[in-house]
Residue, then its C-alpha position, 0 to 999 in steps of 0.5 A: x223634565x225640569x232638568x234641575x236637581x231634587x232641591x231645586x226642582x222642590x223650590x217653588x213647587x212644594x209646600x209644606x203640609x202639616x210637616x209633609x212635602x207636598x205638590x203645589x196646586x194653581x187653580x186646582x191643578x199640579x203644575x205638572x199636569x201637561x195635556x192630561x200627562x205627568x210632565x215629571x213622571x220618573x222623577x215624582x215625588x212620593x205624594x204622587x207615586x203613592x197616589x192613590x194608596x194614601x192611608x185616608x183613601x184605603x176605607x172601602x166608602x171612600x175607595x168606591x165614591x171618590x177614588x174610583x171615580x177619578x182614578x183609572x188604574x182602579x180596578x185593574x191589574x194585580x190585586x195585592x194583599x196587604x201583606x205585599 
């Protein structure tokens, strides 16, 4: 952990996209990415707990070609309704 509150843990690692907060990346990558894992996982801003259930990625050409393809969970446990 960063051991910094959720301010000052923002200052310097977001930017603001379009009136959203989002993660600042350097050459492609989160800052938070450490060998593969999420260094600040408990304390993950919605851009990544949402991930990847964002409203563009939800149509089914997109979900198979881009999702899919780099996101390991898919595919596996529950499958939840839209309603849940």
């Amino acid at each position: 952990m960063t051991g910094l509150g959720g301010e000052r843990f923002a200052e310097g690692h977001e930017r603001d996209e379009q009136g959203q907060r989002e993660i600042r990346f350097v050459r492609g990558a989160c800052v938070f990415l450490k060998g593969g894992k999420c260094s600040v996982y408990a304390a993950r801003p919605v851009q990544c707990r949402t991930f990847p259930f964002w409203p563009e990625n939800l149509e089914q050409r997109v979900w198979r070609r881009e999702i899919a393809r780099d996101c390991p969970g898919v595919g596996k446990g529950k499958l939840w309704t839209r309603a849940e």
